[in-house]
C-alpha positions, 0 to 999 in steps of 0.5 A: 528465920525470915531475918536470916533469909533476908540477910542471906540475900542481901549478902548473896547480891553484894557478893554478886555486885563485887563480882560484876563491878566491883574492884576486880570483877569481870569488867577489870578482868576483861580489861587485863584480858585485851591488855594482854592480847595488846602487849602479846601482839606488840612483843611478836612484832619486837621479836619480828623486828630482833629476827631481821636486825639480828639476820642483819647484823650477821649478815654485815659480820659474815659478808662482804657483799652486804657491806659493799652494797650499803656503802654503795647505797647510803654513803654513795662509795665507788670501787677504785678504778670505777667511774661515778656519774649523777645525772641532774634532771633540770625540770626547768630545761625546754624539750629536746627538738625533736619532741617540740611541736611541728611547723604549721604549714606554709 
């Protein structure tokens, strides 16, 4: 009888320890949990990511306004009869007159 009950909790804690540690106890399970959390975050902000590319893509396909203002904005395109300025700032240039300091007086 005594043989049996040792045997029946040597087996109970080596249950026990397969369930905490071993190959796919709670540790491991834990882990695929937040792994989960993770790649579920992750696949939200793709799907965000499709939603705007596509309102894009649908957008530059039903809209001439859309593709008006990129060509304006990345390819620096003008309308006919529109007249182009680029205003250089030269950062070495001396101050306007107006802005130097006043003669000390006489």
């Amino acid at each position: 009888m005594r043989v049996l009950l040792l045997l029946l909790v040597a087996l109970l804690a080596l249950l026990q320890y397969r369930f905490w540690l071993g190959s796919g106890g709670q540790h491991e399970v834990a882990a695929l949990r937040g792994q989960v959390l993770r790649q579920q975050a992750e696949n939200q902000r793709l799907r965000e990511r499709n939603a705007a590319l596509a309102a894009e893509v649908e957008d530059l396909k039903s809209g001439e306004a859309a593709v008006e203002e990129r060509a304006r904005s990345e390819l620096g395109m003008v309308k006919p009869g529109e007249t182009f300025y680029r205003v250089i700032e030269d950062g070495n240039a001396a101050p306007a007159p107006s802005a130097q300091a006043p003669d000390p007086p006489r």
